[in-house]
Every structure is written in structure tokens, then in C-alpha cells.
MARNU-990078 format. One record per residue (C-alpha): residue number from 1; residue in three letters; y, z, x. Coordinates in nm, 4 decimals. Example, Ala and Ser with C-alpha at 12.3 -4.5 7.8 and 13.67 -1.06 7.14 Angstrom:
+-----+------+----------+----------+----------+
| pos | code |        y |        z |        x |
+-----+------+----------+----------+----------+
|   1 |  ala |  -0.4500 |   0.7800 |   1.2300 |
|   2 |  ser |  -0.1060 |   0.7140 |   1.3670 |
+-----+------+----------+----------+----------+
//
This chain:
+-----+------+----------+----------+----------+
| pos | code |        y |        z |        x |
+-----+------+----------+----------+----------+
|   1 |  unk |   5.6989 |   7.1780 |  -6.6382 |
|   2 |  unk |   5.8812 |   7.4989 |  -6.4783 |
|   3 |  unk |   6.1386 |   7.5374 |  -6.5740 |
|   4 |  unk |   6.4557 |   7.8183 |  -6.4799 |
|   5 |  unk |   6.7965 |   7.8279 |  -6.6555 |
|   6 |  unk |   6.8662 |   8.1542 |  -6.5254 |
|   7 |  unk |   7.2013 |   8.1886 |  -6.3462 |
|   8 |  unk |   7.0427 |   8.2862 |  -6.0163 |
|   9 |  unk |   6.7551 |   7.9802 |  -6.0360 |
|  10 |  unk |   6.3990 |   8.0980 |  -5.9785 |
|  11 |  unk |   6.2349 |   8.1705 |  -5.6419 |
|  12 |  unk |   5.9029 |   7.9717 |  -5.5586 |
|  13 |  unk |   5.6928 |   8.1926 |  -5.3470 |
|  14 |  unk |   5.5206 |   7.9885 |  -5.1976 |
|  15 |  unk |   5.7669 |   7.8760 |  -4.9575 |
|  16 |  unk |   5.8435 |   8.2676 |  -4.8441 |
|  17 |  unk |   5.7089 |   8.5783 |  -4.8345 |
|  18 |  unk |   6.0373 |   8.8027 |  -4.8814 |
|  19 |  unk |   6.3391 |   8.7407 |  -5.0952 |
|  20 |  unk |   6.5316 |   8.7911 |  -4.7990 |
|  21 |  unk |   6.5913 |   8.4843 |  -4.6090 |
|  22 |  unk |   6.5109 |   8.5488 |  -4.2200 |
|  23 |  unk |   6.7923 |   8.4512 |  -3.9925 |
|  24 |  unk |   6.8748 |   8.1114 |  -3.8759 |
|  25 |  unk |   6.7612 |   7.9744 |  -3.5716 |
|  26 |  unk |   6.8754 |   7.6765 |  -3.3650 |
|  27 |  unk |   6.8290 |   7.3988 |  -3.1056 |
|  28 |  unk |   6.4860 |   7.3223 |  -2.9654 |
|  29 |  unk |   6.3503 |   7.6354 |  -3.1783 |
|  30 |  unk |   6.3701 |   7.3415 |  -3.4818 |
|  31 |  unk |   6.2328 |   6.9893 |  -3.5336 |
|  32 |  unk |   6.3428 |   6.7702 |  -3.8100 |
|  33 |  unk |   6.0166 |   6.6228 |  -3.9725 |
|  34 |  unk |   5.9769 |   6.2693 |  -4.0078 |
|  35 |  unk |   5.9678 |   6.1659 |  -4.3608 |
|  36 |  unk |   5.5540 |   6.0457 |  -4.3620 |
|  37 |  unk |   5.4564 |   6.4108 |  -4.2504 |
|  38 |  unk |   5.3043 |   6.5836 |  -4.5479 |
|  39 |  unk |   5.5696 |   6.7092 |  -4.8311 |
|  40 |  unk |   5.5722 |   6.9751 |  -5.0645 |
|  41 |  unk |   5.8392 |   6.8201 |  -5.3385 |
|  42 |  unk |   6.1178 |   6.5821 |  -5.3757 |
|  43 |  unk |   6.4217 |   6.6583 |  -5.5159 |
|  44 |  unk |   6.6863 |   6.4798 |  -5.7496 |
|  45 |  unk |   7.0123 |   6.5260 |  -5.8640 |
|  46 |  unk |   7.0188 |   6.4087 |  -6.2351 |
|  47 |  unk |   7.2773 |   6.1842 |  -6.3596 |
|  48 |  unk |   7.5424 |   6.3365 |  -6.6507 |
|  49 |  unk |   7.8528 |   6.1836 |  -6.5744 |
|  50 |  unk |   7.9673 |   5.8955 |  -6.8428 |
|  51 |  unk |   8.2472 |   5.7965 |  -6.6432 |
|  52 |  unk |   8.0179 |   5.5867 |  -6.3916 |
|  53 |  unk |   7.7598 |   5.3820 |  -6.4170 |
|  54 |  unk |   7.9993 |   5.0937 |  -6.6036 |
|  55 |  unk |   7.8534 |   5.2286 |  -6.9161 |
|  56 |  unk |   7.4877 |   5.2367 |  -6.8558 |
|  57 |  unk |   7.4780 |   5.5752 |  -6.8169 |
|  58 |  unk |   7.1703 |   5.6268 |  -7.0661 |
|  59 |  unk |   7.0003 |   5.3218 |  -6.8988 |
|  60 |  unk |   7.0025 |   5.4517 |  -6.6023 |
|  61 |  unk |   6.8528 |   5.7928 |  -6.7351 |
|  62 |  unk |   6.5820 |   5.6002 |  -6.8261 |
|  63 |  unk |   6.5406 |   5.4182 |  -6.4547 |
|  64 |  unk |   6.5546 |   5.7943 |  -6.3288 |
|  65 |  unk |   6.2539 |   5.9313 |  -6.5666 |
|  66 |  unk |   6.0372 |   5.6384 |  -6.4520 |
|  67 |  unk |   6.1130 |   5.7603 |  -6.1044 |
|  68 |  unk |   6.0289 |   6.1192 |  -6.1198 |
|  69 |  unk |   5.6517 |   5.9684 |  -6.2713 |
|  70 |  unk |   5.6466 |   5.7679 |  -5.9784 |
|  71 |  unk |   5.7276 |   6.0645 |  -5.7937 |
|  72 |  unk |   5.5234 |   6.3414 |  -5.9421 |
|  73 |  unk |   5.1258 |   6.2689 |  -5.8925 |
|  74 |  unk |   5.2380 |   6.2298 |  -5.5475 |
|  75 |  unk |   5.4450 |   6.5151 |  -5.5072 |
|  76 |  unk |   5.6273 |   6.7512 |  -5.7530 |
|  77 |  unk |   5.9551 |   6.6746 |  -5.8991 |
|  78 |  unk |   6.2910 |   6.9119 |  -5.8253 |
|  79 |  unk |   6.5921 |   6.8839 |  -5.9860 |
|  80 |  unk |   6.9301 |   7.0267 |  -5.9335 |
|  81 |  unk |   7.0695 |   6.9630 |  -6.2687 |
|  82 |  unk |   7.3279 |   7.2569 |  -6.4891 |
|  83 |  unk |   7.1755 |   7.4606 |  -6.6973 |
|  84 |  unk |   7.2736 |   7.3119 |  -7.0233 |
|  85 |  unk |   7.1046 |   7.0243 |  -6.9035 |
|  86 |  unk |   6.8011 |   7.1513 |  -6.8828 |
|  87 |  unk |   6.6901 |   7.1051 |  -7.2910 |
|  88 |  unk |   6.7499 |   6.7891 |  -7.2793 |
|  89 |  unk |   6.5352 |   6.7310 |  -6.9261 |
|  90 |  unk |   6.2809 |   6.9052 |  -7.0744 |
|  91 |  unk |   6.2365 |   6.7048 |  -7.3584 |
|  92 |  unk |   6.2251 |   6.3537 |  -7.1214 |
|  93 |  unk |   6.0093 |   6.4994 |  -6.8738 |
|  94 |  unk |   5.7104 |   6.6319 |  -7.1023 |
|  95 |  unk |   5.4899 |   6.4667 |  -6.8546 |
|  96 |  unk |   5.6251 |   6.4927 |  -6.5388 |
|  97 |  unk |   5.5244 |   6.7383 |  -6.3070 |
|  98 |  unk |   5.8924 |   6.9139 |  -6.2444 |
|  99 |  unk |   6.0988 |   7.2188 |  -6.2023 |
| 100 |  unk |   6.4456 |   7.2466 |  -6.3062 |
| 101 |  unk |   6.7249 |   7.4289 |  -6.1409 |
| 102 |  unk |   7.0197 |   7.5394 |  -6.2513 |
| 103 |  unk |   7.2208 |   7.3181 |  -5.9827 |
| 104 |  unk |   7.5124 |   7.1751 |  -6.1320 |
| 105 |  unk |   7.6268 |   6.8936 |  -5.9320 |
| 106 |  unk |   7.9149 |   6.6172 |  -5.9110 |
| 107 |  unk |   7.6936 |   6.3290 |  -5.8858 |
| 108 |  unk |   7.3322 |   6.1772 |  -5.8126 |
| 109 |  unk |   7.3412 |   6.1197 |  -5.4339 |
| 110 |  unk |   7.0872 |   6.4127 |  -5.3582 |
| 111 |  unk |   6.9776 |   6.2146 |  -5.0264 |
| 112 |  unk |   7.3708 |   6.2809 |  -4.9283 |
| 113 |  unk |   7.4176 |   6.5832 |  -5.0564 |
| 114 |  unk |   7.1118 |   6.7735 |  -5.0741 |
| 115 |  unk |   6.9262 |   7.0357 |  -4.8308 |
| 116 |  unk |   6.8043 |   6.8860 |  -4.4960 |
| 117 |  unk |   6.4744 |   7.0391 |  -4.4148 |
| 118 |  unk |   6.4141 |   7.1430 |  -4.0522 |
| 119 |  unk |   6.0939 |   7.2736 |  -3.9450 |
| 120 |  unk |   6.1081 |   7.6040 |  -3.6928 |
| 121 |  unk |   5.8440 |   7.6679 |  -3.4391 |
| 122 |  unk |   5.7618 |   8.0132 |  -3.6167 |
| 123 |  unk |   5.6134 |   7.7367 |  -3.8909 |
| 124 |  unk |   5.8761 |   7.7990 |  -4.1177 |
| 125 |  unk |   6.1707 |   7.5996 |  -4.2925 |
| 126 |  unk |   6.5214 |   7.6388 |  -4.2545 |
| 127 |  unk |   6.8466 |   7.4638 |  -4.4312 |
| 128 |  unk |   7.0542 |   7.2593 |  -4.2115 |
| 129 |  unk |   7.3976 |   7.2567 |  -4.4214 |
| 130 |  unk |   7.6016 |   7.0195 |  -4.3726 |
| 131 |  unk |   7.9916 |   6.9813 |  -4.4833 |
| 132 |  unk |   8.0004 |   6.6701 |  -4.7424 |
| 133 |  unk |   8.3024 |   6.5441 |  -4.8714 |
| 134 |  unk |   8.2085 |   6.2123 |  -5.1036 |
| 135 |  unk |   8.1303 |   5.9835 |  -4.8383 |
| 136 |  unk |   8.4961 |   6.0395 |  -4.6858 |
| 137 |  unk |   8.6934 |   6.1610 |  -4.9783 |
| 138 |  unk |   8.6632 |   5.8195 |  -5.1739 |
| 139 |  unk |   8.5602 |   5.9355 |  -5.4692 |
| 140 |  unk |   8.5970 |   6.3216 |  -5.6201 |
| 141 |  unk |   8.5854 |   6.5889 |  -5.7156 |
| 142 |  unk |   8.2690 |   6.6634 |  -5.4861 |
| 143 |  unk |   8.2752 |   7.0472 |  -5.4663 |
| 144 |  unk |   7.9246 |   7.1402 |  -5.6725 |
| 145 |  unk |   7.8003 |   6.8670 |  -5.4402 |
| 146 |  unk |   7.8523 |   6.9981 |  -5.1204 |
| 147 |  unk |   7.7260 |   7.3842 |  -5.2562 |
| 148 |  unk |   7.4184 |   7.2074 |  -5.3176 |
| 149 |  unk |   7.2322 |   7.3165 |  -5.0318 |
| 150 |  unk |   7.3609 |   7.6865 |  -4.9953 |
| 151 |  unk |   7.2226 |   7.6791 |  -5.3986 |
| 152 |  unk |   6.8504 |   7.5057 |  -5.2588 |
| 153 |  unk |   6.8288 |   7.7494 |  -5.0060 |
| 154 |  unk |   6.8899 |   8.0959 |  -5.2193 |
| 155 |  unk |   6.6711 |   7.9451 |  -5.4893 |
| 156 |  unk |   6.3506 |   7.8715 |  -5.2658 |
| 157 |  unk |   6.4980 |   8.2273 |  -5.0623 |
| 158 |  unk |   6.4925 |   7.9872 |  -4.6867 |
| 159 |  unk |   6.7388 |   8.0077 |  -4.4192 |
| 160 |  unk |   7.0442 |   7.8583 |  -4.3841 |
| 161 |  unk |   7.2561 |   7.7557 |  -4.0939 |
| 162 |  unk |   7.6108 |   7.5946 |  -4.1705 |
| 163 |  unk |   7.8392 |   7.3373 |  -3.9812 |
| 164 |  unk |   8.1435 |   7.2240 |  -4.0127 |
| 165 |  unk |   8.0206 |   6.8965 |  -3.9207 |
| 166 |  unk |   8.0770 |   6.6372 |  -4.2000 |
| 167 |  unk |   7.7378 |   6.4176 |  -4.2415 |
| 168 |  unk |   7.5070 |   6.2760 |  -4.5090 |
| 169 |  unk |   7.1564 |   6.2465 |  -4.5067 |
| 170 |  unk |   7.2130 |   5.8956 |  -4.5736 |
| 171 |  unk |   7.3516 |   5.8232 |  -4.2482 |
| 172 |  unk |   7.0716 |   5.9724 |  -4.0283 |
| 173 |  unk |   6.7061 |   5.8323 |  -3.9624 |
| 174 |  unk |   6.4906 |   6.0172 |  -3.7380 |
| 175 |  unk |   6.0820 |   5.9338 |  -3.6012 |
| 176 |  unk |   5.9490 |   6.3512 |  -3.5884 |
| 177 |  unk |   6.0084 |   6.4123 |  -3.2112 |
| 178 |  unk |   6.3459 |   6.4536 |  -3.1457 |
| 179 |  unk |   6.4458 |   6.1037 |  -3.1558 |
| 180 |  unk |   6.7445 |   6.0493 |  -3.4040 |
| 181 |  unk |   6.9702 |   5.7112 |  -3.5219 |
| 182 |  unk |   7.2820 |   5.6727 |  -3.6599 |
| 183 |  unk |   7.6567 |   5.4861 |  -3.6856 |
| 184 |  unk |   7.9460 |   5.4678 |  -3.5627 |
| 185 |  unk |   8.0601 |   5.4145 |  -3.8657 |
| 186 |  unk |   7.9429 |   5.7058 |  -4.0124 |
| 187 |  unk |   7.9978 |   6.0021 |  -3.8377 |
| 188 |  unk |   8.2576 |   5.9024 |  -3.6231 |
| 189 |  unk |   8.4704 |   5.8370 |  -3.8925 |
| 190 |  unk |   8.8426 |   6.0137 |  -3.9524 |
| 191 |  unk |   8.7406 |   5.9764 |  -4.2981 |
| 192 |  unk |   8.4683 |   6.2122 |  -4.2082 |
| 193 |  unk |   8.4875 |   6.4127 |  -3.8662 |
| 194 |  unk |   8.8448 |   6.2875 |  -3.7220 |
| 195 |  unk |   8.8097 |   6.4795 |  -3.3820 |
| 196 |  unk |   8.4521 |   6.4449 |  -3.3183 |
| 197 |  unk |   8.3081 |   6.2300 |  -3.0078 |
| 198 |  unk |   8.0087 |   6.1558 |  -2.9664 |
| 199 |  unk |   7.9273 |   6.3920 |  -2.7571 |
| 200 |  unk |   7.9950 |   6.6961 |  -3.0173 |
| 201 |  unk |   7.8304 |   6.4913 |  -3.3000 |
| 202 |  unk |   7.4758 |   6.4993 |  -3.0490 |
| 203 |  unk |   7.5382 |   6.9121 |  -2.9487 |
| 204 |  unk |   7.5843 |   6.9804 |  -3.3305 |
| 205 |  unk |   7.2880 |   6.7664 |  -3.4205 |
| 206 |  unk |   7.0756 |   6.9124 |  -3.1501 |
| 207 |  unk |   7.2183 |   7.2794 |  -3.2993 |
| 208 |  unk |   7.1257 |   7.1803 |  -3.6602 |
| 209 |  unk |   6.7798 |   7.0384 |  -3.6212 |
| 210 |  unk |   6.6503 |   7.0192 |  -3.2788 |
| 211 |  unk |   6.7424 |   6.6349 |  -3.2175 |
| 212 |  unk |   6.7530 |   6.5566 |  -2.8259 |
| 213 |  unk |   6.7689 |   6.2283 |  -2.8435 |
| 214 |  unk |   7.0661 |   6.0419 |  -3.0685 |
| 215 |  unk |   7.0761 |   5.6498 |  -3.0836 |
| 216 |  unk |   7.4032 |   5.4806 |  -3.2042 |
| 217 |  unk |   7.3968 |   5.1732 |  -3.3829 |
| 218 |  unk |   7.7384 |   4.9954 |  -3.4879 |
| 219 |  unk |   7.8351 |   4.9607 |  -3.8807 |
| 220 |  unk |   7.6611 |   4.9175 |  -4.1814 |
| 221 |  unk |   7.5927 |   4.6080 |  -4.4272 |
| 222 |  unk |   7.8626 |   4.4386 |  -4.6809 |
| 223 |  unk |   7.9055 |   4.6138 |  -5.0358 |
| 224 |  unk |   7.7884 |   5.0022 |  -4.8511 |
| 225 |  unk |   8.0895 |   5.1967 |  -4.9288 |
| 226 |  unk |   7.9623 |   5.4745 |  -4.7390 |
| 227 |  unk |   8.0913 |   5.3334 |  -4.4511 |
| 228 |  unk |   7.7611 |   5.2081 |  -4.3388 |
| 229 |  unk |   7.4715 |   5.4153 |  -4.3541 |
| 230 |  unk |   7.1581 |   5.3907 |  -4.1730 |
| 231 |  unk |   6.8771 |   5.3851 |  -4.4712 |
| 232 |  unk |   7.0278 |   5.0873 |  -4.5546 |
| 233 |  unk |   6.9948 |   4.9236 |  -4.1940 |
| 234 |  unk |   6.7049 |   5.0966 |  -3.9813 |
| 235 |  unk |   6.3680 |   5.2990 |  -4.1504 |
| 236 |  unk |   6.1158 |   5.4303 |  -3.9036 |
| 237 |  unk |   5.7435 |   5.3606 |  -3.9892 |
| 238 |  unk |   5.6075 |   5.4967 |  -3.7119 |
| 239 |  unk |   5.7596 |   5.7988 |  -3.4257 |
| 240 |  unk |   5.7232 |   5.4400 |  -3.1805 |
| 241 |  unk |   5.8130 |   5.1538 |  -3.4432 |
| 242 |  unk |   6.0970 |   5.0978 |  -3.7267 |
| 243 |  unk |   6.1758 |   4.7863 |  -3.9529 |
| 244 |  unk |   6.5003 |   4.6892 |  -3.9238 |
| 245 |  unk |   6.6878 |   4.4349 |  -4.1975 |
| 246 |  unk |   6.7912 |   4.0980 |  -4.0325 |
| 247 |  unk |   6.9836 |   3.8171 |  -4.1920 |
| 248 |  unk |   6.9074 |   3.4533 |  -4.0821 |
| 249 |  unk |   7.2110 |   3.3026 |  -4.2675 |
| 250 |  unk |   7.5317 |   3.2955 |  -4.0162 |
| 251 |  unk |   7.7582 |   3.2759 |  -4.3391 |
| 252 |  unk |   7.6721 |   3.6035 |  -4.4917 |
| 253 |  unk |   7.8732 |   3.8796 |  -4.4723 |
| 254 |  unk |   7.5776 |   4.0934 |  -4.3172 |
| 255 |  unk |   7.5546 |   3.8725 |  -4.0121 |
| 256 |  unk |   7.7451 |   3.9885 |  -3.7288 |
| 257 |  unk |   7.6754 |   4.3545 |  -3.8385 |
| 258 |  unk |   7.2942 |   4.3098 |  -3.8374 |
| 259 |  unk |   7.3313 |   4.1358 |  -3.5377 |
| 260 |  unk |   7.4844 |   4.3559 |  -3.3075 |
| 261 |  unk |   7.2910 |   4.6287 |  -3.4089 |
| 262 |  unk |   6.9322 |   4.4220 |  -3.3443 |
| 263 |  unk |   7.0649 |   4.3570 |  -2.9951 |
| 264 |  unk |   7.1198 |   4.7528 |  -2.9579 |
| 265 |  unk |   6.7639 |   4.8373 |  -3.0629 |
| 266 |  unk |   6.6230 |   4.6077 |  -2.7960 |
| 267 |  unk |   6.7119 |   4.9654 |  -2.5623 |
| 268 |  unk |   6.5875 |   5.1807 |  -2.8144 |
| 269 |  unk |   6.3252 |   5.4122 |  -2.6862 |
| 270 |  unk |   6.1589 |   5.7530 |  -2.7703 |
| 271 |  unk |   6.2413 |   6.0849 |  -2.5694 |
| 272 |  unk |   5.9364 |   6.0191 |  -2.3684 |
| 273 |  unk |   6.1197 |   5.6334 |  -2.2765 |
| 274 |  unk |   5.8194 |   5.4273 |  -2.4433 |
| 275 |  unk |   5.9633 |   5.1102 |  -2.6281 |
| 276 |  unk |   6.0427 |   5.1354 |  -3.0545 |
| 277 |  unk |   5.8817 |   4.8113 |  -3.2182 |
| 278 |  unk |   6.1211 |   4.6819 |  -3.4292 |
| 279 |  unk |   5.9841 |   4.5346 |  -3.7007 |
| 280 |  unk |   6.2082 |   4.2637 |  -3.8620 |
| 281 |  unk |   6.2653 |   4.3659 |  -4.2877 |
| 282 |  unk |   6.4296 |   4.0306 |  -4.4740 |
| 283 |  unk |   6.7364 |   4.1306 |  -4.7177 |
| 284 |  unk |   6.7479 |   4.0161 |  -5.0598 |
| 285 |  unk |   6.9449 |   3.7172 |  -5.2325 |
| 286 |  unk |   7.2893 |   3.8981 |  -5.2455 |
| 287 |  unk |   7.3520 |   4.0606 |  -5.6009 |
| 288 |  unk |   7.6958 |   4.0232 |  -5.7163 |
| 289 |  unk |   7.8535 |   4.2349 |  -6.0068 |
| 290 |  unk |   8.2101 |   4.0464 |  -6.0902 |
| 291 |  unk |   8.5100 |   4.2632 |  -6.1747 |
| 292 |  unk |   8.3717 |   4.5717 |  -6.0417 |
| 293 |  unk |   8.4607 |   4.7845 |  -5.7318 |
| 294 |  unk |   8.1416 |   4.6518 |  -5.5570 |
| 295 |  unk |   8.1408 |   4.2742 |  -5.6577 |
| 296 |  unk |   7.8179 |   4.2416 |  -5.3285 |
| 297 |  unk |   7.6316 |   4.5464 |  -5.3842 |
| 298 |  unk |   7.4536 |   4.6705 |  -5.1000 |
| 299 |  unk |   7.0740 |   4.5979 |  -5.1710 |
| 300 |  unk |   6.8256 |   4.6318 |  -4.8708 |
| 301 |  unk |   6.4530 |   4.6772 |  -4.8667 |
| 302 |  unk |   6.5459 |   4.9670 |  -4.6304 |
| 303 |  unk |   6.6395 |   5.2410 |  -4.8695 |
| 304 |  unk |   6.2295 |   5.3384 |  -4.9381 |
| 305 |  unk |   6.1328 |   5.6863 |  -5.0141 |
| 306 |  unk |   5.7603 |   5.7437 |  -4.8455 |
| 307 |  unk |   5.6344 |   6.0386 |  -5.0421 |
| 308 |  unk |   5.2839 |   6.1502 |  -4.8854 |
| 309 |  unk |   5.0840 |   5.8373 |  -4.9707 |
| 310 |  unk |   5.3115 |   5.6628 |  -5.1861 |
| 311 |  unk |   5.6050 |   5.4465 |  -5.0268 |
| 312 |  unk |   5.7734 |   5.3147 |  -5.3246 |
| 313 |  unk |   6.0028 |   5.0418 |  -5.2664 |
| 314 |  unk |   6.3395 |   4.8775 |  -5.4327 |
| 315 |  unk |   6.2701 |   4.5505 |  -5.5697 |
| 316 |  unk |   6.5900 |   4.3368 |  -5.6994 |
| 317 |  unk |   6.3976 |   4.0811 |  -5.9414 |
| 318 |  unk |   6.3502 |   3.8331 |  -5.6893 |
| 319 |  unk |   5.9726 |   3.7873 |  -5.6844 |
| 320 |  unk |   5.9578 |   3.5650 |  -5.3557 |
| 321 |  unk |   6.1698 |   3.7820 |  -5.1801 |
| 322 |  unk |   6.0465 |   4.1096 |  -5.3377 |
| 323 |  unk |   5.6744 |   4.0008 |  -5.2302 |
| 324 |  unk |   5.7619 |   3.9498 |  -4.9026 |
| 325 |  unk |   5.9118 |   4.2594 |  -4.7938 |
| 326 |  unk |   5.6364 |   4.4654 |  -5.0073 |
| 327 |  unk |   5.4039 |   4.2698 |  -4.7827 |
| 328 |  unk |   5.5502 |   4.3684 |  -4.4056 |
| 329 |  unk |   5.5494 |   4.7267 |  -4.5865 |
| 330 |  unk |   5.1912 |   4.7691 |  -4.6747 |
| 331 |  unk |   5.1021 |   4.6127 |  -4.3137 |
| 332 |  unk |   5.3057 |   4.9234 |  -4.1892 |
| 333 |  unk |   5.1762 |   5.1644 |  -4.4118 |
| 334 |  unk |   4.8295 |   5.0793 |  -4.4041 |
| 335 |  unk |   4.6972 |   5.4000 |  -4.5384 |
| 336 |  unk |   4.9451 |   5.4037 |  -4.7744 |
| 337 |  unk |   4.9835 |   5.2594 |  -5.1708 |
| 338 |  unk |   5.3352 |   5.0454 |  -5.1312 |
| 339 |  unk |   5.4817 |   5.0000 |  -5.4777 |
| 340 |  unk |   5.7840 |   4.8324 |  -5.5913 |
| 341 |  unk |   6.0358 |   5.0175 |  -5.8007 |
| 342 |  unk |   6.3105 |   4.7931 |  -5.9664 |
| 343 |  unk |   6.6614 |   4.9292 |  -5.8171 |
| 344 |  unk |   6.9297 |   4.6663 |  -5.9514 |
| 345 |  unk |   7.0787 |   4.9595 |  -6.1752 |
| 346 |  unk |   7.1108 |   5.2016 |  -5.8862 |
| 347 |  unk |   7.3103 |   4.9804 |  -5.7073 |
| 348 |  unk |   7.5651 |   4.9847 |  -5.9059 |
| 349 |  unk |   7.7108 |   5.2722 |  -5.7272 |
| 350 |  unk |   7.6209 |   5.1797 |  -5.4497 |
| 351 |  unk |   7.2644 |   5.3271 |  -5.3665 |
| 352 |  unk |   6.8744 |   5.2678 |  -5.3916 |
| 353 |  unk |   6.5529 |   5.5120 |  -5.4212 |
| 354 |  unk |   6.6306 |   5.6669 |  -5.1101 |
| 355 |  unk |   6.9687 |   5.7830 |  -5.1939 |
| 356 |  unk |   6.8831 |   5.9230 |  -5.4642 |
| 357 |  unk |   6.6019 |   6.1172 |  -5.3504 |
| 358 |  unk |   6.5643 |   6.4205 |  -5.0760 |
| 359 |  unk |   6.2000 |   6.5253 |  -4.8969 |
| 360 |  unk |   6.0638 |   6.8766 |  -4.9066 |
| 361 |  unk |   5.8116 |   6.9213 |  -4.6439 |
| 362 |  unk |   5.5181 |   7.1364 |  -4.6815 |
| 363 |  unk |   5.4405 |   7.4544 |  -4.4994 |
+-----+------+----------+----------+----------+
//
């Protein structure tokens, strides 16, 4: 393990070849990766807090130490974690392949939260820094969150460029070539960006990370909290093909939702106006928690991480319903090995393995 409790965490070299960061660029000088290119590292953000998790804090420890050895033949292991942390880290992750930085953070959301890696045409990376304020100011304090990706970006000595844009990586699902989906929901939000149209939300996105081509889907599914975010929804497999969850059953509360949006992607297209295949992903049995915030918590196949050739998957403990959707994976990721990773304990705030997780790509 490498490991840096230094107040300034450590530099990796191999991502630069200066300690000073060259300067930002923007617009079409950028491309946000799609998530099957090739990836250096994925990062976490550990859980600490005992005050969520409906007491299962040290369970759910344990659920995130059996994901970083998922992670970490595949890829290595980042975590933005405080420095007095770091002992104990070290001691659970004797044989994971990790590096700890001193990162302290709010809470565990590090797809949210975290850096979003653009790629610039000079072959570089750059930090696209978005404002993030807990999903709409639902649930703080959420101040070490949002410096999380000014703190990524000193430590690995990359660019940065800011907005004042509120936006989670959550909500956002693009295919590699400029081709970008999201909600209404989301970032239109007052909770989030109260003046923005849609029009402003595309200019900063094309700004950010090169996108030139945003689709806008509707809301999200019952029990999301964030509002309605798109890894739950909408997961491209290919730059011309994504799965998107469906619901059969007009009596759940995902109908209408899911719905509507499937009748949207029948005009989805790429910026060179071929057709998306849209794959149809089943959701799970509901999961209900009684007496707690989220009594249908939001659990959809969707939320996958692909990490180089591993797409690991959430299962919910439903084996006919867990097979099936591992099985329309691995017939989209041929070349891929499709695991399932049980996710019932994320969910209890509200997330899966891709919420949780953030790509690095490789340079």
C-alpha cells in the first residue's frame, strides 16, 4: 500500500511531469472519456461518520473493503479519507492494492463529489470542478465534500477549471464522443442551479468537458433522493447503445417515470445522428426499509462501475432477478468478466457501486 498522511498529500508522477499544474483549457480542446476506456485508478471516499448508516456503520466498512479487492487487481484503489484515518485503513487494506490521501470528507458519495476527469487533446488530464452542495442542500454539512476535487487535483499536481455550476457526477452519463444525458430533475433544479436553463446548463457543460451534444431525460426512479439521477436510470455500454431500466408493472411507483423517459430515448442519437440501441435492464423486487427516511430504496441494476475488464454489478439477494440482469450485462460486455457485488447495505443511503466510486483514466 502507499500510503501519505502528510498535510499536503503526495504527488504521483506519473500523471505529470512538473509540480506545477499547466493551465486549464476548455470546450472542444477536452473530451470526457467514456467510462470502458482504459483507467488508471478508482477512487473512494471512506465511510467514518456513525451518525448514518442506521447503525451499521462497521458493516458497511466491511461491504467497502470487499469492494476495494474487487477493485484493485483491476485497477488501483484511491482513497480520500483524513489523515487520522489512515492507521486504521492501513490495517484493513493489507492486501489491497491502495493509496491513501489525506482527503477528509463529509460523506461517501465520491461519484458525486469527486474529480471529473476530462481528457485534453494535448493527451493530458484536467479537473472539471464542479460546485456540490449535498444533492440540493438536503443533508449537511457538505463543505470537505465539495473541496474534494480542488484537493484530487493538487495531490496528482493536474489542472483545474471551476464552475459555479451545481452538478454531481451522479446525474451525468456520457458514450466518449461528445454525446452527454441527463435530468430535468437534476440540474434544473432550484435546489441546485435556480436560474439555469437549459441552454446555460449545455454552454457550461460544453466549457467543462467538451460535451456537444446534451440529451434530457425527465425524473428519476422512486426512493432516489437525489432528485433523480441518471446512473440509476440510463448506463451506456457502447458510444451507439445504452441499457435503460424498464418496469412492466403499471402499479409501481417507477412506472410513469421510466416510461416517459423510454419514449424520449426512442430520438436519442449520437453527434454524428446514428440511432442509440436501447437495451431494456429489468429493476429489482422493490426493497423496503420501514421507519426509515427511505422506506423504497432506490435499487437499479444501473448503478455498475466498469473498471477496465471488470463490470461489477449490484445484486439485491434476489437470485432470479439478480441472474437476469447479470445475464443482459455479460451479453453487453462480451469481453468483459461481469460480477455481482451485493449492494442492499449501500442503499441505505440511498446509493449503489457506482455512487460510491469515481474513474481515473489512464494517460
Amino acid at each position: 500500500m502507499l500510503h501519505d498522511t502528510a498535510i499536503n498529500a503526495c504527488r504521483d508522477r506519473s500523471f505529470h511531469g512538473t509540480d506545477v499544474p499547466e493551465s486549464p483549457v476548455s470546450g472542444t480542446d477536452l473530451r470526457w472519456p467514456a467510462e470502458w476506456e482504459t483507467i488508471e485508478s478508482i477512487w473512494l471516499s471512506w465511510p467514518h461518520r456513525a451518525d448514518l448508516w442506521d447503525g451499521s456503520l462497521r458493516d458497511l466498512e466491511e461491504r467497502f473493503v470487499a469492494l476495494a479487492r474487487e477493485i484493485s487487481p483491476h485497477a488501483e484503489v484511491r482513497i480520500n479519507a483524513a489523515a487520522s484515518l489512515h492507521p486504521h485503513l492501513s490495517s484493513l487494506l493489507q492486501d489491497v492494492r491502495c493509496r491513501l490521501y489525506n482527503h477528509p470528507t463529509n460523506d461517501v458519495w465520491c461519484r458525486d463529489h469527486g474529480a471529473i476527469f476530462v481528457r485534453r487533446n494535448d493527451g493530458g488530464l484536467q479537473v472539471a470542478d464542479w460546485q456540490f452542495n449535498a444533492w440540493g442542500g438536503q443533508f449537511p454539512p457538505w463543505d470537505l465534500d465539495n473541496a474534494i476535487p480542488r484537493r484530487m487535483a493538487e495531490s496528482l499536481g493536474l489542472p483545474r477549471q471551476e464552475s459555479s455550476l451545481v452538478l454531481e457526477g451522479g446525474a451525468i452519463e456520457g458514450n466518449g464522443e461528445g454525446l452527454l444525458i441527463t435530468t430535468e430533475a437534476v440540474l434544473l433544479n432550484p435546489n441546485r442551479n435556480p436560474d439555469a436553463t437549459k441552454q446555460a446548463v449545455e454552454a457550461e457543460l460544453l466549457r467543462m468537458m467538451g460535451i456537444t451534444h446534451v440529451f434530457w431525460l425527465g425524473s428519476g426512479i422512486e426512493g432516489d433522493d437525489t432528485g433523480g439521477h441518471i446512473d440509476d436510470m440510463v448506463r451506456f455500454v457502447r458510444s451507439d447503445a445504452a441499457v435503460a431500466v424498464t418496469e412492466t408493472n403499471p402499479h409501481s411507483p417507477h412506472y410513469f417515470a421510466l416510461a416517459e423517459n423510454h419514449e424520449r430515448l426512442e430520438d436519442l442519437r449520437t453527434p454524428s445522428r446514428s440511432s442509440v440501441e436501447i437495451i431494456p435492464l429489468p429493476m429489482p423486487d422493490p426493497l423496503i426499509r420501514r421507519d426509515w427516511r427511505l422506506e423504497q430504496l432506490p435499487a437499479s441494476y444501473a448503478n455498475f462501475l466498469i473498471c477496465n475488464n471488470l463490470v461489477l454489478v449490484p445484486t439485491f439477494d434476489q437470485p432470479k432477478n439478480d441472474d437476469r440482469a447479470l445475464g443482459i450485462l455479460r451479453e453487453c460486455f462480451p469481453h468483459h468478466q461481469v460480477r455481482g457485488f451485493d449492494a442492499r447495505l449501500l442503499l441505505i443511503e440511498g446509493g449503489a457501486i457506482h455512487c460510491v466510486t469515481q474513474q481515473q483514466p489512464a494517460l
